[in-house]
C-alpha positions as CSV (number, residue, x, y, z in Angstrom):
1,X,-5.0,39.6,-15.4
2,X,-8.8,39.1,-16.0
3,X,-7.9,36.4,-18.5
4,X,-5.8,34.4,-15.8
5,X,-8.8,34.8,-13.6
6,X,-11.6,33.8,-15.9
7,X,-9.7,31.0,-17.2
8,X,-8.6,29.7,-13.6
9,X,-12.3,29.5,-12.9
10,X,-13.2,27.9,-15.5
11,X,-10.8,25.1,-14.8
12,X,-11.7,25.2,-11.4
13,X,-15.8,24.3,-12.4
14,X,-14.7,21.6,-14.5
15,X,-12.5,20.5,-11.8
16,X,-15.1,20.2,-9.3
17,X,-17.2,19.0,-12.1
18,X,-14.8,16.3,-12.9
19,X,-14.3,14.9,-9.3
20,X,-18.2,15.2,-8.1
21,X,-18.8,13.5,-11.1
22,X,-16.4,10.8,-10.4
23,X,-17.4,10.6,-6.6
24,X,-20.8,10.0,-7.8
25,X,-20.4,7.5,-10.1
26,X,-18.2,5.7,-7.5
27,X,-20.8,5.3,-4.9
28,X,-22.9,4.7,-7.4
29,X,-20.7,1.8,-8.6
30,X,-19.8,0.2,-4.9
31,X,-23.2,0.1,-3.5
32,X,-24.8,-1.5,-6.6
33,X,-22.5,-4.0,-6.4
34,X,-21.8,-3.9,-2.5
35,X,-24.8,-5.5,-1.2
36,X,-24.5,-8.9,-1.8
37,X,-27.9,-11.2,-1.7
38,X,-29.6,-8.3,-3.5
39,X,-27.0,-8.9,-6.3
40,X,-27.0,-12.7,-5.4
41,X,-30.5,-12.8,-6.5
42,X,-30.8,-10.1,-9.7
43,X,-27.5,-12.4,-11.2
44,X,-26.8,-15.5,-9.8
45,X,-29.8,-16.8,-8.1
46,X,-31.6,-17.5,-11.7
47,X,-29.5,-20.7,-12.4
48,X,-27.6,-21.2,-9.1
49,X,-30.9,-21.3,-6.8
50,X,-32.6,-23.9,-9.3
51,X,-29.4,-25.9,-10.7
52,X,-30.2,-24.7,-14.2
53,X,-27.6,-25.6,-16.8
54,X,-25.8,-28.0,-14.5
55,X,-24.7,-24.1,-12.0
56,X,-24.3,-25.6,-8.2
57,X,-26.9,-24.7,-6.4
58,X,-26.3,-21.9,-3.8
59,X,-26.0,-23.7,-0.2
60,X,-23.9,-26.9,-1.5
61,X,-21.1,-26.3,0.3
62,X,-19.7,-29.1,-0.6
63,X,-20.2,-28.5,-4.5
64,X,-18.7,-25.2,-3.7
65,X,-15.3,-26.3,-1.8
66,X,-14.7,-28.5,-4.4
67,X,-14.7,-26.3,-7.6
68,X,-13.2,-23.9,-5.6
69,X,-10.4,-26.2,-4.8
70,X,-9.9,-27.5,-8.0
71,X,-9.7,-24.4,-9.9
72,X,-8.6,-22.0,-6.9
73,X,-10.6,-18.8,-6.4
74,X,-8.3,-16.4,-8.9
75,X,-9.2,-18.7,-11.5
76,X,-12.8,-19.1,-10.2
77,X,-13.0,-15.7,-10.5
78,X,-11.7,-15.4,-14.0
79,X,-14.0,-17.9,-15.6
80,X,-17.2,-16.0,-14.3
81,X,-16.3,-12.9,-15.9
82,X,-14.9,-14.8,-18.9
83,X,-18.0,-16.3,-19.3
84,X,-18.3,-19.9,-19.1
85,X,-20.4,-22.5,-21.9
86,X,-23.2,-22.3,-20.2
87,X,-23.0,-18.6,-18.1
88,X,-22.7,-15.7,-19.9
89,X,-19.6,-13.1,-19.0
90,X,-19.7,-11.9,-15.7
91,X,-23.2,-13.6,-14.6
92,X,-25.1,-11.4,-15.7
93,X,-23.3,-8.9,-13.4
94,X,-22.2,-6.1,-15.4
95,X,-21.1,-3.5,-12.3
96,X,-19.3,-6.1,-10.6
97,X,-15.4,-6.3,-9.6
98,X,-13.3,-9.6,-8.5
99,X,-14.0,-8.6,-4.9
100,X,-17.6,-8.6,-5.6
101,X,-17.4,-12.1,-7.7
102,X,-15.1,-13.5,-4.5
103,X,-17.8,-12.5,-2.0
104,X,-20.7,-14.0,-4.1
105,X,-19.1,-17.2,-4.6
106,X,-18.4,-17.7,-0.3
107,X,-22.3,-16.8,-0.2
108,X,-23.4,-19.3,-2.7
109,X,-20.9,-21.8,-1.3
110,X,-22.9,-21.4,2.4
């Protein structure tokens, strides 16, 4: 019986391990990536605020529409984690998701 116990807490610690671990990293993950312009300007903002490497500029809403209709945002969203010839994978975002990339792009395009 002390064998079933000992062993049932010690899968229990690494259990709670496990998930607070994973909780952790989680919030950790979402709110590095979750608030927006602060992520706008440690990425993006180095080519899209200037125009570097032919990037549109953030605030050409016109720019903006148009890429976006032309390629539609799934395949937007593709290319900048891809990489493009002149951006590297992701945009220099390396904690980002789709969602994130989605809501950058309607920021830059404002």
């Amino acid at each position: 019986m002390y064998e079933i116990t000992t062993l049932f807490s010690k899968i229990s610690r690494t259990l709670v391990r496990g998930i607070t671990a994973l909780a952790i990293s989680t919030v950790m993950i979402s709110t590095a990536a979750a608030d927006i312009p602060t992520t706008y300007n440690n990425s993006c903002a180095a080519c899209h605020d200037s125009g570097a490497l032919g990037a549109i500029k953030k605030g050409d809403s016109t720019g903006w529409q148009q890429i976006i209709k032309q390629k539609g945002m799934p395949a937007l969203v593709k290319s900048v984690k891809g990489g493009m010839i002149q951006m590297p994978a992701g945009g220099l975002c390396d904690n980002c998701s789709d969602d994130d990339y989605r809501k950058l792009i309607d920021y830059m395009s404002k």
